[in-house]
PDB file of N, CA, C and O in Angstrom:
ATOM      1  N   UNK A   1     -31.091   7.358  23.297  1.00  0.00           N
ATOM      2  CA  UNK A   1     -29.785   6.699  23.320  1.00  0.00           C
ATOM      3  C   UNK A   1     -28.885   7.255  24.429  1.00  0.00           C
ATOM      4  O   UNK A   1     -29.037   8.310  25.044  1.00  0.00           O
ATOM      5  N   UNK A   2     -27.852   6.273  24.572  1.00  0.00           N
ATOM      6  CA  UNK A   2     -27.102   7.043  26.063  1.00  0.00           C
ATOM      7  C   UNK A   2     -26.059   7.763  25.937  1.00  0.00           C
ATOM      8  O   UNK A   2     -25.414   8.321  26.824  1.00  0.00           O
ATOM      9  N   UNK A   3     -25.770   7.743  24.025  1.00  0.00           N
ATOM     10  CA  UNK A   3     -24.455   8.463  23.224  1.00  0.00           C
ATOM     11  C   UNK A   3     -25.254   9.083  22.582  1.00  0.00           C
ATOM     12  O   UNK A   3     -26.437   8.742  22.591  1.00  0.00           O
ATOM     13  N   UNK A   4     -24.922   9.897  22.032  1.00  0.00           N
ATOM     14  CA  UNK A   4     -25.376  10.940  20.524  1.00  0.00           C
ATOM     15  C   UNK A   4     -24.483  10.322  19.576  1.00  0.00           C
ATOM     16  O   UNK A   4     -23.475   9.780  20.032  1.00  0.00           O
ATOM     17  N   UNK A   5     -24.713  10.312  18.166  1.00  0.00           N
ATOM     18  CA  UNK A   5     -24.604   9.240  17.408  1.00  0.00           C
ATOM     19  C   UNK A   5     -23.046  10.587  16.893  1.00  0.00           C
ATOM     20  O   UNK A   5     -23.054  11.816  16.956  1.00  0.00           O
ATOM     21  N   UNK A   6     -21.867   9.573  16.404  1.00  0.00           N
ATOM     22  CA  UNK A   6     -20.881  10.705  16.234  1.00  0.00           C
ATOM     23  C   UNK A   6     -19.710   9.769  14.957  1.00  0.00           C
ATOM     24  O   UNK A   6     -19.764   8.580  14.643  1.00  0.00           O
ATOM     25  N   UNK A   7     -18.855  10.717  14.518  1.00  0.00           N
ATOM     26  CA  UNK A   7     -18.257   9.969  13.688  1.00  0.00           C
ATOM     27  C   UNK A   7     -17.125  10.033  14.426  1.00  0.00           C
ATOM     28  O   UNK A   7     -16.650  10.858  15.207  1.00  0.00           O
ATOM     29  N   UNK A   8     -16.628   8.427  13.784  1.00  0.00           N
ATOM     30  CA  UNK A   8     -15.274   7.836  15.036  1.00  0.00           C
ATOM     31  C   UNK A   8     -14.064   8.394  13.886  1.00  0.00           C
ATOM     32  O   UNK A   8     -14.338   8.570  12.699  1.00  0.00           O
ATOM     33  N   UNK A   9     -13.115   8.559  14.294  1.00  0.00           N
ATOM     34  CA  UNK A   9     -11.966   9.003  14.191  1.00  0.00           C
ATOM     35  C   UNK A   9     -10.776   7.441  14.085  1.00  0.00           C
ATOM     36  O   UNK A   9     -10.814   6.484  14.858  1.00  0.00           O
ATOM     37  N   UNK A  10      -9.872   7.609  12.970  1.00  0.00           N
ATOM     38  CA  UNK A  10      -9.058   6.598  12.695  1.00  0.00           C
ATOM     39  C   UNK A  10      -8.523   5.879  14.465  1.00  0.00           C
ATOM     40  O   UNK A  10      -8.383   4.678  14.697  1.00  0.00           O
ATOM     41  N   UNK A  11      -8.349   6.830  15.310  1.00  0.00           N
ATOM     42  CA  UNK A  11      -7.572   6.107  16.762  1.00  0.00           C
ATOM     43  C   UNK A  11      -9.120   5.424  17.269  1.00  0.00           C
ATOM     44  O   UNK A  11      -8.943   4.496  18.058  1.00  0.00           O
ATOM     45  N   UNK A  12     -10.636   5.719  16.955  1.00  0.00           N
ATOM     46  CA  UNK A  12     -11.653   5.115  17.650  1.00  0.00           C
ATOM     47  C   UNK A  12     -11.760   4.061  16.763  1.00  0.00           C
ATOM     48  O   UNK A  12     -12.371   3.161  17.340  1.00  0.00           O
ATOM     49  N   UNK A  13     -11.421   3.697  15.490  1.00  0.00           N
ATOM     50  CA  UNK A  13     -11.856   2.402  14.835  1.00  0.00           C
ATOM     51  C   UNK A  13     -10.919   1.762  15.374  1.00  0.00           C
ATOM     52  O   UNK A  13     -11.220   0.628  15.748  1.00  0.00           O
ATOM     53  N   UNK A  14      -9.331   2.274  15.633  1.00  0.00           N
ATOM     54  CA  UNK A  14      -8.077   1.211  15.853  1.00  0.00           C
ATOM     55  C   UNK A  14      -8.327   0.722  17.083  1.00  0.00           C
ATOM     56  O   UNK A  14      -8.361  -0.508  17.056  1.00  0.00           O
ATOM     57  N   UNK A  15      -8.547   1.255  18.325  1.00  0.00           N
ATOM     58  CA  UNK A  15      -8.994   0.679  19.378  1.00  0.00           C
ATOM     59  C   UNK A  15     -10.084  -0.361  19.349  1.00  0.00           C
ATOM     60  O   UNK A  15     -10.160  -1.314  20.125  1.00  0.00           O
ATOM     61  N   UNK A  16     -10.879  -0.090  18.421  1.00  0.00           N
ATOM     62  CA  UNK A  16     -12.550  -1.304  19.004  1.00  0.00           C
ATOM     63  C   UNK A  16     -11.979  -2.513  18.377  1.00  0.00           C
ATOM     64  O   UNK A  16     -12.026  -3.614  18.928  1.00  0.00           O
ATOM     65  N   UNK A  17     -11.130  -2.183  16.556  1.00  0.00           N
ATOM     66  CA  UNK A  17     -10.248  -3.273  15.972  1.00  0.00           C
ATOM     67  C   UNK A  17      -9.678  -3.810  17.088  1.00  0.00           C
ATOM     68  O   UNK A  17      -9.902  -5.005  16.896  1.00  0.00           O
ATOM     69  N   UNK A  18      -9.145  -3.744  18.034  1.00  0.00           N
ATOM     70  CA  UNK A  18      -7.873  -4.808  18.599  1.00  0.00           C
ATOM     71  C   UNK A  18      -8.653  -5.515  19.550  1.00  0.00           C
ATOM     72  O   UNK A  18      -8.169  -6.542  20.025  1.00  0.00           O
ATOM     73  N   UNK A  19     -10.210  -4.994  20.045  1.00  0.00           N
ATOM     74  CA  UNK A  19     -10.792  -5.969  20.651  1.00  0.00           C
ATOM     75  C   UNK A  19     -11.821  -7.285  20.029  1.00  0.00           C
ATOM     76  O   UNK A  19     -12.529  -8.066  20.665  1.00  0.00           O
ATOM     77  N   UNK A  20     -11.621  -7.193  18.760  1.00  0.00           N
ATOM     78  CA  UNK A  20     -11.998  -8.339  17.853  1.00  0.00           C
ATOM     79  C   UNK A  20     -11.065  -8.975  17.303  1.00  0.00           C
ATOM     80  O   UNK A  20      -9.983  -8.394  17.213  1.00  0.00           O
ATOM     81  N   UNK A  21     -11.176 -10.161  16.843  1.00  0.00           N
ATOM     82  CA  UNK A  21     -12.272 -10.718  17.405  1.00  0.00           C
ATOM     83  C   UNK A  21     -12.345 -11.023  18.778  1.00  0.00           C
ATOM     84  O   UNK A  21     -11.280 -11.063  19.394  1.00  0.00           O
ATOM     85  N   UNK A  22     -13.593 -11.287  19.485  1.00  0.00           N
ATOM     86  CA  UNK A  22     -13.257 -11.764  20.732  1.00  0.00           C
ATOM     87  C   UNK A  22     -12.652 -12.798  20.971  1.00  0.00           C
ATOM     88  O   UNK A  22     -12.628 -13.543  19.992  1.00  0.00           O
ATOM     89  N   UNK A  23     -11.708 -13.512  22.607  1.00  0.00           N
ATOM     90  CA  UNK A  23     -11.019 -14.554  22.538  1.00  0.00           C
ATOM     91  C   UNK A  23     -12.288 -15.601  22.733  1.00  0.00           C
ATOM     92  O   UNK A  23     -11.800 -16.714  22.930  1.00  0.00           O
ATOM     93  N   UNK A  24     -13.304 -15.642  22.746  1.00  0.00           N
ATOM     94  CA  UNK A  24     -14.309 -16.509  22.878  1.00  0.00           C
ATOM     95  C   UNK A  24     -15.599 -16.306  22.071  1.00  0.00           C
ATOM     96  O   UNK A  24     -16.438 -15.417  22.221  1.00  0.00           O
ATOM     97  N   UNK A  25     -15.586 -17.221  21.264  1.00  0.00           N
ATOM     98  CA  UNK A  25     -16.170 -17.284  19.994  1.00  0.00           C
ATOM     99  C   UNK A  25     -17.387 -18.291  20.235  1.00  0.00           C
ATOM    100  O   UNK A  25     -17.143 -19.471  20.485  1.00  0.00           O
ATOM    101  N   UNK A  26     -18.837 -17.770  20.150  1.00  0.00           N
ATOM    102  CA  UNK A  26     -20.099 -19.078  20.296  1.00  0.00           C
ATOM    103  C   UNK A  26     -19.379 -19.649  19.136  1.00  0.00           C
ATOM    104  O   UNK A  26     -18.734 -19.181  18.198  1.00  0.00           O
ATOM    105  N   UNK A  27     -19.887 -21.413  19.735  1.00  0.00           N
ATOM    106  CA  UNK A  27     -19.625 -22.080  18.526  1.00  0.00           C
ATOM    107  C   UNK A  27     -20.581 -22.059  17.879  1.00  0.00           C
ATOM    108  O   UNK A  27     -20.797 -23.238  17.598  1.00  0.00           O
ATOM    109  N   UNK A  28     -21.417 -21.375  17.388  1.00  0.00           N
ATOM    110  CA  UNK A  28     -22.598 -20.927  15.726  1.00  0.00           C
ATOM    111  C   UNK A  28     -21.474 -20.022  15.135  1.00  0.00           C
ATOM    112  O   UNK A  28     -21.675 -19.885  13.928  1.00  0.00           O
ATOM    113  N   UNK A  29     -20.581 -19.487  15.472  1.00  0.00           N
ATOM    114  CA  UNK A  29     -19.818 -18.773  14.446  1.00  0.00           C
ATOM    115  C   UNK A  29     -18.280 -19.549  13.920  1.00  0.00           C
ATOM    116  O   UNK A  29     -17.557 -18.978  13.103  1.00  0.00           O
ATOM    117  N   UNK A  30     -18.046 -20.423  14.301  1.00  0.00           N
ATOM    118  CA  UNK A  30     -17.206 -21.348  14.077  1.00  0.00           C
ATOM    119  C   UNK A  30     -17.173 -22.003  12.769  1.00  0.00           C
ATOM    120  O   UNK A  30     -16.079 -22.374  12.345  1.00  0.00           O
ATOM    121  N   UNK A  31     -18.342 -22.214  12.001  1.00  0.00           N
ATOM    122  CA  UNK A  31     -18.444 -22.427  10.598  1.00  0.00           C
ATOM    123  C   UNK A  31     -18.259 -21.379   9.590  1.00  0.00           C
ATOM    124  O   UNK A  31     -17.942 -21.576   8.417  1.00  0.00           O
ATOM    125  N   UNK A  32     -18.558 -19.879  10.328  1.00  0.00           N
ATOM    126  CA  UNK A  32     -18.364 -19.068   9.714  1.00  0.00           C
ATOM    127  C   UNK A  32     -16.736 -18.531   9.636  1.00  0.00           C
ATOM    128  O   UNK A  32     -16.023 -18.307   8.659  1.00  0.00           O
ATOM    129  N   UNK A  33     -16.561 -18.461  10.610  1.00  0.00           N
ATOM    130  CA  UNK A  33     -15.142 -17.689  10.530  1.00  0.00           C
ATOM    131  C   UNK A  33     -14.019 -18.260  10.156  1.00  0.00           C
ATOM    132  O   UNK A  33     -13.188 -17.607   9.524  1.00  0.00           O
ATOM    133  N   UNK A  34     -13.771 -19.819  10.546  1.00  0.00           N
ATOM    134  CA  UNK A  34     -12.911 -20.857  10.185  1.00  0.00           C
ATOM    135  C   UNK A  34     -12.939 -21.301   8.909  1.00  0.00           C
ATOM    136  O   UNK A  34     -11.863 -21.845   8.660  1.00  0.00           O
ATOM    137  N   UNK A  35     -13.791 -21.322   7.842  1.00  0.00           N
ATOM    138  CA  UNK A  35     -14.628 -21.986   7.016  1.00  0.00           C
ATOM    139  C   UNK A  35     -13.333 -22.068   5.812  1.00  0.00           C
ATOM    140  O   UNK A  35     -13.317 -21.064   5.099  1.00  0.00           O
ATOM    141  N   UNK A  36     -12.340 -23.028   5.510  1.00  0.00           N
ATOM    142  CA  UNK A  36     -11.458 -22.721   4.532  1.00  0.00           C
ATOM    143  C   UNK A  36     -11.383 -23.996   3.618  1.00  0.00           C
ATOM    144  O   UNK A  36     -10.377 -24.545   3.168  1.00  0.00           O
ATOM    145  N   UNK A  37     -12.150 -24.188   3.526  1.00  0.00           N
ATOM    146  CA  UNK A  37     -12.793 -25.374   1.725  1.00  0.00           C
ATOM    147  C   UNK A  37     -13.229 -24.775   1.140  1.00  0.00           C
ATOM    148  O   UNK A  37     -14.083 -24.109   1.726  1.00  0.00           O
ATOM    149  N   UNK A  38     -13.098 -24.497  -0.252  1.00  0.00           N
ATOM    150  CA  UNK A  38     -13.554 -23.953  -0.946  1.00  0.00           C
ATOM    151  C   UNK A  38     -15.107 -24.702  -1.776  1.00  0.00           C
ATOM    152  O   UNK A  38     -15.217 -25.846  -2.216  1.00  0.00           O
ATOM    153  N   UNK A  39     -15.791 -23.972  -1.771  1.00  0.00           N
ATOM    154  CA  UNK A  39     -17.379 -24.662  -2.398  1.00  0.00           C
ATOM    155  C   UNK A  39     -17.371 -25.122  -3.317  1.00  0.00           C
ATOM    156  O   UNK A  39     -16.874 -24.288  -4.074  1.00  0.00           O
ATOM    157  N   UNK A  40     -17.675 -26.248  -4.025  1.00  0.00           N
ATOM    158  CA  UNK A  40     -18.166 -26.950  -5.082  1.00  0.00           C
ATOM    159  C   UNK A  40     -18.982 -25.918  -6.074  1.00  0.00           C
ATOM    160  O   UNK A  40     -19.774 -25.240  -5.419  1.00  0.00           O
ATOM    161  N   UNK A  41     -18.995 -25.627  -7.458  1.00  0.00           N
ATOM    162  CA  UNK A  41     -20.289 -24.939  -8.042  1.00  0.00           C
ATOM    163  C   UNK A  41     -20.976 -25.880  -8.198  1.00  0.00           C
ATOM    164  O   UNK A  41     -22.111 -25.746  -8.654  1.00  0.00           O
TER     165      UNK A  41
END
């Protein structure tokens, strides 16, 4: 690996958070993320 595997720290999760979601989304995830009908049982 090109990192050694390490535990992130509250300021390393808040940073990677503000780059999600991305501003460009494939549309295969568009059903997922938008998805606000609720399902039939």
């Amino acid at each position: 690996p090109l990192q050694k595997p390490f535990q992130p720290t509250v300021h390393d999760l808040h940073n990677n958070g503000r780059l999600f979601p991305p501003n460009h989304l494939h549309e295969s995830w568009m059903d997922y993320l938008y998805w606000d009908v609720e399902l039939e049982p």
